[in-house]
C-alpha positions as CSV (number, residue, x, y, z in Angstrom):
1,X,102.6,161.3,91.4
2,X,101.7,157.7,91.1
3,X,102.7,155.2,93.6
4,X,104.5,152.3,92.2
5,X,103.4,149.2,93.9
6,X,106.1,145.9,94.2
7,X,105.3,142.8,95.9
8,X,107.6,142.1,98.5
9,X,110.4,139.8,97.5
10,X,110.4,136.3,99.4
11,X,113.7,134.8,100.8
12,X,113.6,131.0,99.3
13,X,115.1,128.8,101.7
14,X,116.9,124.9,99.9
15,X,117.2,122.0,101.8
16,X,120.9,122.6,103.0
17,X,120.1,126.5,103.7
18,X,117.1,124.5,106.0
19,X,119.2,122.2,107.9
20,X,122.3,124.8,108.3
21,X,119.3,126.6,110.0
22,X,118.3,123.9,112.1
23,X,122.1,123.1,112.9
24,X,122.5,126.3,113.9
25,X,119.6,126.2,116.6
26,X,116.8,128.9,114.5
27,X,114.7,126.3,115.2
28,X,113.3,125.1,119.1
29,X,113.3,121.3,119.4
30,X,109.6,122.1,119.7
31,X,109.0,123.6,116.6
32,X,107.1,121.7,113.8
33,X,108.6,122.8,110.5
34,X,108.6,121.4,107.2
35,X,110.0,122.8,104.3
36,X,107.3,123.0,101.1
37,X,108.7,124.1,97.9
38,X,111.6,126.5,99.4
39,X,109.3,127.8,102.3
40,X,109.0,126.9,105.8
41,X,105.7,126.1,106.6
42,X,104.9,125.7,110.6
43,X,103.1,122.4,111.3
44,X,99.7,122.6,113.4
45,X,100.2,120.8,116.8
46,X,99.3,117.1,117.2
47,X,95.6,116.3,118.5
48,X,94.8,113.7,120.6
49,X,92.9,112.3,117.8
50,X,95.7,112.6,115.0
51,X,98.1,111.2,117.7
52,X,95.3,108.0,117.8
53,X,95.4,107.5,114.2
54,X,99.1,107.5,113.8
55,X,99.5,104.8,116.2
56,X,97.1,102.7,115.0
57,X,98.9,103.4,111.2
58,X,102.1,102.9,112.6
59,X,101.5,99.4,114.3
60,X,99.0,98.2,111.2
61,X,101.9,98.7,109.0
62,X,104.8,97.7,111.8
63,X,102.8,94.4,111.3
64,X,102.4,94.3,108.1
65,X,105.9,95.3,106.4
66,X,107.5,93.3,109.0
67,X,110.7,91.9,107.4
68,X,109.3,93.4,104.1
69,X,109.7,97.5,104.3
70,X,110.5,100.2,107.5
71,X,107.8,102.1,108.7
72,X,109.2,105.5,109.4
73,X,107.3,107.6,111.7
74,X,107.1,111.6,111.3
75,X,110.5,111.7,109.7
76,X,111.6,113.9,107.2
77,X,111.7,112.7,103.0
78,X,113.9,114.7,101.2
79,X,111.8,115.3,97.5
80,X,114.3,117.8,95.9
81,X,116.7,120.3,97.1
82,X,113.5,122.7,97.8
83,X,111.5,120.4,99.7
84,X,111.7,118.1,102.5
85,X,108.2,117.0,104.3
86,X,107.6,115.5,106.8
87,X,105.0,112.9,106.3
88,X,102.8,111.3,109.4
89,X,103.9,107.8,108.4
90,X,106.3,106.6,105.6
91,X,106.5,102.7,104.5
92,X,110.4,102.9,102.8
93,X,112.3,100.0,101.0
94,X,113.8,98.1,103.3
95,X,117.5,98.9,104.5
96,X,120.2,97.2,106.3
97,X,121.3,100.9,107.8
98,X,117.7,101.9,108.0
99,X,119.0,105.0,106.3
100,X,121.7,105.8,108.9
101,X,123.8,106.3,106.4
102,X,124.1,108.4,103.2
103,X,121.3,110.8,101.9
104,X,117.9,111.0,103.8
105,X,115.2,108.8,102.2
106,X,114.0,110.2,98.8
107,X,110.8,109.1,96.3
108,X,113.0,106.1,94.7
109,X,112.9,105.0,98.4
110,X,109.2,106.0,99.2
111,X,106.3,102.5,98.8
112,X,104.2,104.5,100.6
113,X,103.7,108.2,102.4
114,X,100.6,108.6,104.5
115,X,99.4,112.5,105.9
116,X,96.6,112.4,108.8
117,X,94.8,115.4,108.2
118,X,92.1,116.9,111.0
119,X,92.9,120.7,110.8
120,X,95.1,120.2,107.2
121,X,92.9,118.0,105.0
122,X,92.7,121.1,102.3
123,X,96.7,121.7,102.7
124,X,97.3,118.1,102.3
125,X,95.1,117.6,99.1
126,X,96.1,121.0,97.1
127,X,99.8,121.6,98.3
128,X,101.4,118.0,99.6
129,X,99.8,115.7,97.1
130,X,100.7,117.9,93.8
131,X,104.3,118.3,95.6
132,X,104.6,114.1,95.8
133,X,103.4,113.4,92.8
134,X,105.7,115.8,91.2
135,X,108.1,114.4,92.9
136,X,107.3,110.6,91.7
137,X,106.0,109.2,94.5
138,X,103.5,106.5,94.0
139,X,101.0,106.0,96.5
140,X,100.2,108.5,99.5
141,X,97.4,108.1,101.4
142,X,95.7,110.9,103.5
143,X,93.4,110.2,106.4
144,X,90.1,111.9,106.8
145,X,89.8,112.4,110.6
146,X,86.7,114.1,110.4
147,X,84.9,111.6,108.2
148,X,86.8,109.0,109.3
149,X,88.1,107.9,105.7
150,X,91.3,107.2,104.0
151,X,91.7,108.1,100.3
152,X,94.5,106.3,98.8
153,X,96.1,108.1,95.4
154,X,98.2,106.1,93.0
155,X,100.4,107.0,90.2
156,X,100.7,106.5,86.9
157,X,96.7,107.0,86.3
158,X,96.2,109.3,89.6
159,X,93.4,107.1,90.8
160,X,91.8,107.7,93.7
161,X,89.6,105.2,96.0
162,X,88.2,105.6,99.3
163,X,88.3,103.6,102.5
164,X,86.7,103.3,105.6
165,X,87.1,101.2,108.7
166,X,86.2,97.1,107.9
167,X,88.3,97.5,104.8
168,X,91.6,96.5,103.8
169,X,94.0,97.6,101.6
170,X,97.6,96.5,100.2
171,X,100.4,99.1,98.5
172,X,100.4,99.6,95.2
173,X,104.2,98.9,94.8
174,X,104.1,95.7,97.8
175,X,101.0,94.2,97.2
176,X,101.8,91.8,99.7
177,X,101.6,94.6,102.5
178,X,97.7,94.7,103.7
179,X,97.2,96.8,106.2
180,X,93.3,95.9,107.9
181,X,92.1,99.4,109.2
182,X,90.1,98.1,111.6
183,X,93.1,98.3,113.3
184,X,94.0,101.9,112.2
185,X,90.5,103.6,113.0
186,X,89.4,101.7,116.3
């Protein structure tokens, strides 16, 4: 007799399912979850050299959206109801609230969405930067630890441009944001 073989079936998990879970205490304040497409994805731990970069992003662009945008710091950007990253750095339209109110930030509210990739750079390229552009955001820019590089990508045309320490470089929605990363790589 033949064996029939099934693929196991996968639970999908939504963005309210996700934060019922949360509310509910699944999840250790500890834990380092995103949610990618309808599953959770654990987060590799922060390096000392990913925590470096991050605050060297987040002051560069604290300086240089001041008054302009917020800079919003490993919180979470709710893309659809299947899938709500986490980005390393966010540059949002600027609000009164600063989002306390209402729906989480989403792409209409998104200038910018930086990842800082050491272990992830792979991840980041083939899963997170097909999921934002899907999701209409315009610019994100990933950060090369290893080669010590930022690539920015920009919608509509999907360009691409690399960057390395000595240059400068403004949003593609706030041109009038420059961030010098000097500042950013040391």
């Amino acid at each position: 007799m033949d064996e029939v073989l099934t693929a196991p079936t996968r639970h999908r998990v939504d963005v309210d399912e996700y934060h019922r879970m949360a509310e509910a205490g699944i999840f250790g304040e500890s834990d380092r979850i995103e949610l990618i497409d309808g599953d959770l994805i654990d987060m590799a731990p922060i390096g000392q050299g990913h925590a470096a970069i991050v605050g060297g992003l987040n002051e560069a662009l604290f300086m240089a959206c001041a008054g302009r945008a917020i800079v919003w710091p490993q919180n979470p950007i709710r893309l659809d109801q299947s899938s709500e990253p986490q980005p390393d750095l966010a540059v949002l339209r600027r609000r009164a609230d600063f989002y306390a109110t209402g729906e989480r930030p989403g792409p209409a509210d998104v200038l910018l969405l930086v990842e800082v990739a050491d272990s992830s750079l792979r991840f980041d390229q083939r899963v997170k930067l097909p999921l934002y552009s899907r999701a209409g955001i315009a610019e994100l820019w990933i950060v090369d630890l290893q080669r010590r590089v930022l690539h920015a990508h920009r919608k509509p045309n999907g360009e691409m441009t690399t960057h390395q320490p000595g240059d400068q470089i403004g949003l593609a929605l706030a041109p009038e944001i420059v961030v010098k990363l000097d500042l950013v790589f040391g």
